[in-house]
DSSP file (Angstrom, degrees, kcal/mol; ACC not computed):
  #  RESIDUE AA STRUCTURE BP1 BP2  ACC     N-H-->O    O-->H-N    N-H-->O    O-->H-N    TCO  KAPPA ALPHA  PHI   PSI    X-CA   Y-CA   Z-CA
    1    1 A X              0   0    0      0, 0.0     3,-0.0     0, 0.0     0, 0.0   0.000 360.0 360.0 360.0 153.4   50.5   43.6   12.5
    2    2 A X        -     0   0    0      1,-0.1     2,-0.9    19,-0.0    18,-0.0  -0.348 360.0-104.5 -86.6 173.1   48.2   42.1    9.7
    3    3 A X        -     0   0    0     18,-0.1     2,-0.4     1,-0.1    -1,-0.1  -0.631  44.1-164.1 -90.7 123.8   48.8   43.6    6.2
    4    4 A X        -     0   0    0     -2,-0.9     2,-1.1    16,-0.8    -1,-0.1  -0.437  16.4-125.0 -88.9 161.1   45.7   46.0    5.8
    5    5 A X        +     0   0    0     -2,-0.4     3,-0.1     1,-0.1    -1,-0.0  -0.858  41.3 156.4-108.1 112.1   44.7   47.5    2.2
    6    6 A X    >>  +     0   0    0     -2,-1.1     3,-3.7     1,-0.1     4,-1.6  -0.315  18.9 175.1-136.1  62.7   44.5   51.2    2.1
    7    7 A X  H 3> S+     0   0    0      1,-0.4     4,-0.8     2,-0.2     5,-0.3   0.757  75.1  44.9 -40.9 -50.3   45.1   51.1   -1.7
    8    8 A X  H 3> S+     0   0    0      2,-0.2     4,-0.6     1,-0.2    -1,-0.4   0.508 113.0  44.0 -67.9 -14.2   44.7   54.7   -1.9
    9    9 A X  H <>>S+     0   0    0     -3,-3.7     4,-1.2     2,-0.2     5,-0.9   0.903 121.1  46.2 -85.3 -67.8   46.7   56.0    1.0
   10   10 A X  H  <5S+     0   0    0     -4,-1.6    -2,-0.2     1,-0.3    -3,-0.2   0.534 109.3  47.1 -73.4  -6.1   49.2   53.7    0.0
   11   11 A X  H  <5S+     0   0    0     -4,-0.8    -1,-0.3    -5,-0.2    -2,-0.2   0.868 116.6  48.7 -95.4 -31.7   49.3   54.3   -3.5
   12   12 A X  H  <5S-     0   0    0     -4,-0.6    -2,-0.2    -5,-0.3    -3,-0.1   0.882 139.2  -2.6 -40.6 -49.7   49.4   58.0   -2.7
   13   13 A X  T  <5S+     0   0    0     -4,-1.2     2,-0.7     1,-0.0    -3,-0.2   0.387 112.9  77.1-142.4 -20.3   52.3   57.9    0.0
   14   14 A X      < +     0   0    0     -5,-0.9     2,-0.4    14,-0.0    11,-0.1  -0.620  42.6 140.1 -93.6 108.7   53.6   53.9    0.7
   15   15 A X        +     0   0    0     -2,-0.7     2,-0.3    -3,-0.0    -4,-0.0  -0.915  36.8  37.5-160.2 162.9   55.6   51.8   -1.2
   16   16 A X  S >  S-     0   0    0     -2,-0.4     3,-0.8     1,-0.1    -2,-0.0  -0.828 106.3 -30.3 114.8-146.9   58.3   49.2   -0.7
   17   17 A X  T 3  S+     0   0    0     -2,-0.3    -1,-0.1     1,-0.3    -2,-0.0   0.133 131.0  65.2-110.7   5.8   58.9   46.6    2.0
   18   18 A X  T >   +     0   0    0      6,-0.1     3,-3.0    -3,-0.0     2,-0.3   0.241  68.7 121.3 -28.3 -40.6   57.2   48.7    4.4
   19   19 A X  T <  S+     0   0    0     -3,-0.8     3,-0.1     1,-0.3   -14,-0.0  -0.423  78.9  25.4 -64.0 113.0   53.5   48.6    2.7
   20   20 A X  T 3  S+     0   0    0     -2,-0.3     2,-1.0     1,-0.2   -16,-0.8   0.094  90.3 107.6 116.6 -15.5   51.1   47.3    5.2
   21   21 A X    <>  -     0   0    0     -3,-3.0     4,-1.9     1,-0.2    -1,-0.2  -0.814  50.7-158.7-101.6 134.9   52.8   48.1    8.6
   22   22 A X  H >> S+     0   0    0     -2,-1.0     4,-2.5     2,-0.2     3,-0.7   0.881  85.7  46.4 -59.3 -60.6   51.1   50.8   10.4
   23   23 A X  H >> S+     0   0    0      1,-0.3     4,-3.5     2,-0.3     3,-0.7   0.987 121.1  40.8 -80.4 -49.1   53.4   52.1   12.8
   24   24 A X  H 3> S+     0   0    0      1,-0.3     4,-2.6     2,-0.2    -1,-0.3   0.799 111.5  56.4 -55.6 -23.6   56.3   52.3    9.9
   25   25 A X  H <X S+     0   0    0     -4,-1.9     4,-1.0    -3,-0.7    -1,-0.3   0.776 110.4  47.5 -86.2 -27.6   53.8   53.5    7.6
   26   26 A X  H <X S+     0   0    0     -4,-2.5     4,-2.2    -3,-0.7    -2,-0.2   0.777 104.4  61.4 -35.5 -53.0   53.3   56.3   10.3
   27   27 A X  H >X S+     0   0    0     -4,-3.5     4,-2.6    -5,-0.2     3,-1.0   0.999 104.2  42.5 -32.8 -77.7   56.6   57.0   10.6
   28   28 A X  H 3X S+     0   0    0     -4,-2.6     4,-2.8     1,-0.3    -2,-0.2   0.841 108.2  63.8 -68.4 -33.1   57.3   58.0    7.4
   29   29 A X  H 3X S+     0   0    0     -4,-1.0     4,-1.0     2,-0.2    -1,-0.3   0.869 103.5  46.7 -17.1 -69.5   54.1   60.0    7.2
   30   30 A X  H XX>S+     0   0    0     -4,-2.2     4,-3.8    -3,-1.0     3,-0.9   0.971 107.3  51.9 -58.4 -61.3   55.1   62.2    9.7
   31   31 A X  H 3X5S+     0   0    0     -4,-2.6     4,-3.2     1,-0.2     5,-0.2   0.972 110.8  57.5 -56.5 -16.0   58.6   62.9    8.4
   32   32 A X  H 3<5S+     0   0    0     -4,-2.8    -2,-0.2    -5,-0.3    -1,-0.2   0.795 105.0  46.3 -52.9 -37.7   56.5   63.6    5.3
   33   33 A X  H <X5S+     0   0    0     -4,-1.0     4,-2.4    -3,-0.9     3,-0.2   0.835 115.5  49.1 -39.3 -73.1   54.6   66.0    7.2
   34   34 A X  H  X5S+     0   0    0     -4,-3.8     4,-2.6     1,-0.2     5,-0.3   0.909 109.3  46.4 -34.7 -60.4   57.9   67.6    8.6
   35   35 A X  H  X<S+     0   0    0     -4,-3.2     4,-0.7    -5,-0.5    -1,-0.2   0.688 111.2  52.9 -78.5 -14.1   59.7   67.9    5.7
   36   36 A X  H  >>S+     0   0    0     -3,-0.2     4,-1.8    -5,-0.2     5,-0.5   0.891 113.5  49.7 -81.3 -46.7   56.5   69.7    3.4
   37   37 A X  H  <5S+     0   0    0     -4,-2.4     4,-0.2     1,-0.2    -2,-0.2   0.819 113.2  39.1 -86.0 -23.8   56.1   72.0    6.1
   38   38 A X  H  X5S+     0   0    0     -4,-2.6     4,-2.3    -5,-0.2    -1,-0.2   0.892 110.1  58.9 -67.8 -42.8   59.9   73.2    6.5
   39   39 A X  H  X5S+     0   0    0     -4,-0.7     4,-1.2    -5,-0.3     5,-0.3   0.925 112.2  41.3 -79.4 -35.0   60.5   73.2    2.8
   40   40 A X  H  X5S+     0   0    0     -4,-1.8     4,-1.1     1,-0.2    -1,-0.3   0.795 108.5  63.1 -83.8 -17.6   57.4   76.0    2.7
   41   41 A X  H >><S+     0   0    0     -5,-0.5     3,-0.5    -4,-0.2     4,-0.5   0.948 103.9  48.8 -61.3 -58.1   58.9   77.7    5.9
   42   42 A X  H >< S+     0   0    0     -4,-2.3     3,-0.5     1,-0.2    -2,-0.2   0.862 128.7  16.1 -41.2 -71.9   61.9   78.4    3.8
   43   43 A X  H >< S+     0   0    0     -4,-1.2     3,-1.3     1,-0.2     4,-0.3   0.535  90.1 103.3 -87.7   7.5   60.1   80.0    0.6
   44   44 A X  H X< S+     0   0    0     -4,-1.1     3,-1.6    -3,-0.5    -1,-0.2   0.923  78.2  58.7 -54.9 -21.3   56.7   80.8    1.9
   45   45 A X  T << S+     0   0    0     -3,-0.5    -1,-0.3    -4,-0.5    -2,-0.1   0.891 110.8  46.2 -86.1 -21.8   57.8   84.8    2.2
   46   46 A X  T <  S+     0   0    0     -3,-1.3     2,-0.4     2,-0.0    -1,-0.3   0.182  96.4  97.8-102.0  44.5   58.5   84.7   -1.8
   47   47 A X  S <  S-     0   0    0     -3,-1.6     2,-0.1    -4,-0.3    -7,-0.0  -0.906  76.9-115.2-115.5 167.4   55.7   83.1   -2.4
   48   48 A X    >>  -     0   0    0     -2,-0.4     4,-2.0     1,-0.1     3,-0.8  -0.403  14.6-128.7 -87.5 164.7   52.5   84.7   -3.6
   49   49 A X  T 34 S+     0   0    0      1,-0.3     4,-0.2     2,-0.2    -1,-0.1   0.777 111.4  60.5 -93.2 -16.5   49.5   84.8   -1.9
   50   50 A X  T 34 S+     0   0    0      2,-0.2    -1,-0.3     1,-0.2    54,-0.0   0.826 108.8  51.1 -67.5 -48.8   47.6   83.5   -4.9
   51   51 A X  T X> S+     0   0    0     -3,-0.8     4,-2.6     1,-0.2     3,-1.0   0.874 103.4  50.5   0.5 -87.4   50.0   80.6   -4.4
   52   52 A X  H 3X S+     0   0    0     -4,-2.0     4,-0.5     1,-0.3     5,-0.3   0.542 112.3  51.1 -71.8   5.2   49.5   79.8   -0.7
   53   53 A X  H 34 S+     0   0    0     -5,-0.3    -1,-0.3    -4,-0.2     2,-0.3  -0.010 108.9  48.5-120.5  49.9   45.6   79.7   -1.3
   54   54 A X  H X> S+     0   0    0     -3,-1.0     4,-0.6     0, 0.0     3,-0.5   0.131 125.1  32.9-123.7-103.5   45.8   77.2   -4.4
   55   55 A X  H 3X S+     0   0    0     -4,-2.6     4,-1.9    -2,-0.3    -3,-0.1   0.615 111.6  60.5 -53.7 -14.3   48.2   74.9   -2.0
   56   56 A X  H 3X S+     0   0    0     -4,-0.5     4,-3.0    -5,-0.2     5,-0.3   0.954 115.9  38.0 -62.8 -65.2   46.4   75.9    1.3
   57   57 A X  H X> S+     0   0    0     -3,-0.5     4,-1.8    -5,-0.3     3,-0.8   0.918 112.1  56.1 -51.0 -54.2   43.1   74.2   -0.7
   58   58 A X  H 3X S+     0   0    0     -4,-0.6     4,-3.0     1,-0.2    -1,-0.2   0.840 114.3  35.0 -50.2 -45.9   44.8   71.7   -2.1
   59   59 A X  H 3X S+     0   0    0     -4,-1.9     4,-1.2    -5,-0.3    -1,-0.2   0.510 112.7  61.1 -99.0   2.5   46.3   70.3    1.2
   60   60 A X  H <X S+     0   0    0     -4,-3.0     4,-2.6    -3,-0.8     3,-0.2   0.926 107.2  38.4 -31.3-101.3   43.5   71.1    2.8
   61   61 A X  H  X S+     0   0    0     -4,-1.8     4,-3.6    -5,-0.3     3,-0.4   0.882 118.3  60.8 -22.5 -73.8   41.3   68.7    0.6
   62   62 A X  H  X>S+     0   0    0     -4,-3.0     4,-2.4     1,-0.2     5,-2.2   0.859 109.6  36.4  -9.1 -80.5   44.5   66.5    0.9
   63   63 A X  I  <>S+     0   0    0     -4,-1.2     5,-4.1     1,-0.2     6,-0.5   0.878 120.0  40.8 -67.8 -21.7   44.3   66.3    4.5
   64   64 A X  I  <5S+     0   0    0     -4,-2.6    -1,-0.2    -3,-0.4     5,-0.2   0.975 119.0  49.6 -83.2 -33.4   40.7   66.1    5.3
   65   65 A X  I  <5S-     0   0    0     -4,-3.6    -3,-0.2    -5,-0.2    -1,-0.2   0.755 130.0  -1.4 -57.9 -38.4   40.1   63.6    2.3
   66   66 A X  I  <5S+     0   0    0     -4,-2.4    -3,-0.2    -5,-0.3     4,-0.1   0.519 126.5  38.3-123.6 -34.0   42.7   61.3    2.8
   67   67 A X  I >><S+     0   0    0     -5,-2.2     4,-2.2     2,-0.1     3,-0.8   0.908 113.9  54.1 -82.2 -40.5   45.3   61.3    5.5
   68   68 A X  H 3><S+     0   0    0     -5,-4.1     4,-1.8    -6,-0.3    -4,-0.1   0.867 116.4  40.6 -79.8 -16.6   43.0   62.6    8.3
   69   69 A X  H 34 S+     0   0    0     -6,-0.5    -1,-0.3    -5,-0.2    -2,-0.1   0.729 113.3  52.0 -96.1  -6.2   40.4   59.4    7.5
   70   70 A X  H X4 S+     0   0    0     -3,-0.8     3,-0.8    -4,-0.1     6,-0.2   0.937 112.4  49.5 -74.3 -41.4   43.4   56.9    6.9
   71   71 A X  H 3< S+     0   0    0     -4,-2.2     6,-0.4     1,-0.3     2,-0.3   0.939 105.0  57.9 -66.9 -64.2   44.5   58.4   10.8
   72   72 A X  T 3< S+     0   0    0     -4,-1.8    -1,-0.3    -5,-0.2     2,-0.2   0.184  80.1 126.7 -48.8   9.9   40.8   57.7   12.1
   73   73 A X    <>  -     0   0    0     -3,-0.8     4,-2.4    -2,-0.3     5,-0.2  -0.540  64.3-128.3 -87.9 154.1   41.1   53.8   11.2
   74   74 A X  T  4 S+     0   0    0      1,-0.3     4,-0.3     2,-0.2    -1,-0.1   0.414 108.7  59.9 -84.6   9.7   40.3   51.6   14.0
   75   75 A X  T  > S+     0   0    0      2,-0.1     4,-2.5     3,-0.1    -1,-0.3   0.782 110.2  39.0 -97.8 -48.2   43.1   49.8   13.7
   76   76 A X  T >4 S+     0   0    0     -6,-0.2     3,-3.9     1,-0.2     6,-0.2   0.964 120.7  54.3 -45.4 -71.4   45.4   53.0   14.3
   77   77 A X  T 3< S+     0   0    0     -4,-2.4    -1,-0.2    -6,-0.4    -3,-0.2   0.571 100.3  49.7 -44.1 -18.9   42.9   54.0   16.8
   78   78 A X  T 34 S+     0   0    0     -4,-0.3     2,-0.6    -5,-0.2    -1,-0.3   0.751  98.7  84.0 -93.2 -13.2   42.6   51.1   19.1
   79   79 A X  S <X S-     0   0    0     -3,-3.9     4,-1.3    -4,-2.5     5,-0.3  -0.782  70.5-147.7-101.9 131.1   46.5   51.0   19.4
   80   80 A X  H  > S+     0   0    0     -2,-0.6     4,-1.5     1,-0.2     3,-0.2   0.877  95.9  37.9 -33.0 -72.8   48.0   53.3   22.0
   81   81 A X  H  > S+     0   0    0      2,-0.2     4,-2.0     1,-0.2    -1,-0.2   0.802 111.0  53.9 -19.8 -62.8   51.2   54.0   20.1
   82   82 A X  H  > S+     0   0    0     -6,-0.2     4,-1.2     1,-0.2    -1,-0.2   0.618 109.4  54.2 -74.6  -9.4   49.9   54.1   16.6
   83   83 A X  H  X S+     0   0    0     -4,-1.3     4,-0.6    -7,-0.2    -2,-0.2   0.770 105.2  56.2-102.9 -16.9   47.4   56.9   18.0
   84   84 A X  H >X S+     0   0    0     -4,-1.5     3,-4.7    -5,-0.3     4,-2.0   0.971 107.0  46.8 -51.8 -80.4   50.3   58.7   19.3
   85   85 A X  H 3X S+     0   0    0     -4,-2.0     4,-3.4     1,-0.3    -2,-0.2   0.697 109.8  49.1  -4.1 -64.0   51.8   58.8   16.0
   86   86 A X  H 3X S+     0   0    0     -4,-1.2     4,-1.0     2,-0.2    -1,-0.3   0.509 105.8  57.7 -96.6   1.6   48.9   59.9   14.2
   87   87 A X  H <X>S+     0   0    0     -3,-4.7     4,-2.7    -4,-0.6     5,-0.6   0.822 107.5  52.6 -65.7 -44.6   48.1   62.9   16.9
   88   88 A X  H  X5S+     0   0    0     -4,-2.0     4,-2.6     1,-0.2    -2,-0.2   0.931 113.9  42.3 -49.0 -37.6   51.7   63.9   15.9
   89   89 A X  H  X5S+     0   0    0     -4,-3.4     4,-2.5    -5,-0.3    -1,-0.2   0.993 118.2  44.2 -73.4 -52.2   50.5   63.8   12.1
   90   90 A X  H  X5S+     0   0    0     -4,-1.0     4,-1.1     2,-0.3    -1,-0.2   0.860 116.7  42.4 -14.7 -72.4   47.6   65.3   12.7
   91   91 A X  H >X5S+     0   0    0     -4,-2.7     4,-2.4     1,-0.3     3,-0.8   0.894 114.9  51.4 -66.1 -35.4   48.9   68.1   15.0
   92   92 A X  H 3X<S+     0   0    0     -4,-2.6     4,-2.1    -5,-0.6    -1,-0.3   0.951 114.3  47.2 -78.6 -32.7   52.2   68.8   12.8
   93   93 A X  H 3X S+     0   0    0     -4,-2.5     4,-1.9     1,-0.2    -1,-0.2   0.649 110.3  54.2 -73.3 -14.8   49.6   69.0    9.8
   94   94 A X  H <X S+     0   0    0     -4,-1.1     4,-0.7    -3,-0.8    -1,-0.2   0.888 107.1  43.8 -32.5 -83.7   47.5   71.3   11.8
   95   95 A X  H  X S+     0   0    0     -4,-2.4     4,-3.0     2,-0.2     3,-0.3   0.801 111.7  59.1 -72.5 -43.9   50.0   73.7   12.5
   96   96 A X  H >X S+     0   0    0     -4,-2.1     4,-1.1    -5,-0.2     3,-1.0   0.900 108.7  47.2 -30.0 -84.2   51.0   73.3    8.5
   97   97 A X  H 3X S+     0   0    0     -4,-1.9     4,-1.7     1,-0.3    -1,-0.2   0.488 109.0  51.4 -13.4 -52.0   47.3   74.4    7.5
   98   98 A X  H 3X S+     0   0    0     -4,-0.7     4,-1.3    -3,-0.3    -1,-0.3   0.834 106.8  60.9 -73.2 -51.2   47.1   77.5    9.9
   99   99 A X  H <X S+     0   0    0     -4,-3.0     4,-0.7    -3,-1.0    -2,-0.2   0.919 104.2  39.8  -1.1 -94.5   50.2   78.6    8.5
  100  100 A X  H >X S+     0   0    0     -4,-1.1     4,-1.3     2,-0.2     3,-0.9   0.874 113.4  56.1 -59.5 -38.0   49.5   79.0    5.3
  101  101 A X  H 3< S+     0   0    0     -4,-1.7    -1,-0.2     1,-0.3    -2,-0.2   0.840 101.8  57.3 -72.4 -12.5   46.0   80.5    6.1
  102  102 A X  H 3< S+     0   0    0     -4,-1.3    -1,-0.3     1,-0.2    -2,-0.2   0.809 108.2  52.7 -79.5  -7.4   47.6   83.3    8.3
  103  103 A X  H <<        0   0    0     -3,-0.9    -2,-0.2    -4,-0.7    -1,-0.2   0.940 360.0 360.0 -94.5 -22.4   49.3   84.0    5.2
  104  104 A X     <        0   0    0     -4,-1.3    -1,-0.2   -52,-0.2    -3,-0.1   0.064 360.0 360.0  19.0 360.0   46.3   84.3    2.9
């Protein structure tokens, strides 16, 4: 796959020998996903609610500003695979989001 520029995604969440292929730059995206949204499953009951609605906006803003329009690129989109992938990111970020707002 050609190397695309998506300085800003990538300076945000890519680097190494990796930078510029989609489906690996998916990958790790999603365990990225994973692993923010277990680590608040763990403390989320001692956190304060003041908390989860400061990081609920923040990754909010997060997702809709920047992953979810990195996800919508036609390159992701037009391949079957790579649009698998980035429902999964999508859905697992989804489910993140909702989370936190029932806890709100």
């Amino acid at each position: 796959m050609e190397n695309l520029n998506y300085s800003k995604f990538n300076r945000m969440f890519l680097a190494g020998k990796d930078k510029g292929d989609l489906s690996k730059e998916l990958e790790h995206l999603l365990i990225s996903v994973r692993v923010l949204y277990k680590s608040y499953m763990i403390d989320i009951e001692n956190m304060d609610k003041e908390d989860i609605k400061y990081d609920y906006l923040e990754h909010k803003n997060n997702y809709e500003n920047t992953i979810r329009p990195f996800l919508m690129k036609k390159d992701i989109l037009m391949d079957k695979n790579l649009c698998e992938k980035a429902e999964q990111i999508s859905k697992t970020y989804e489910e993140f989001l909702d989370t936190l707002a029932k806890k709100i």
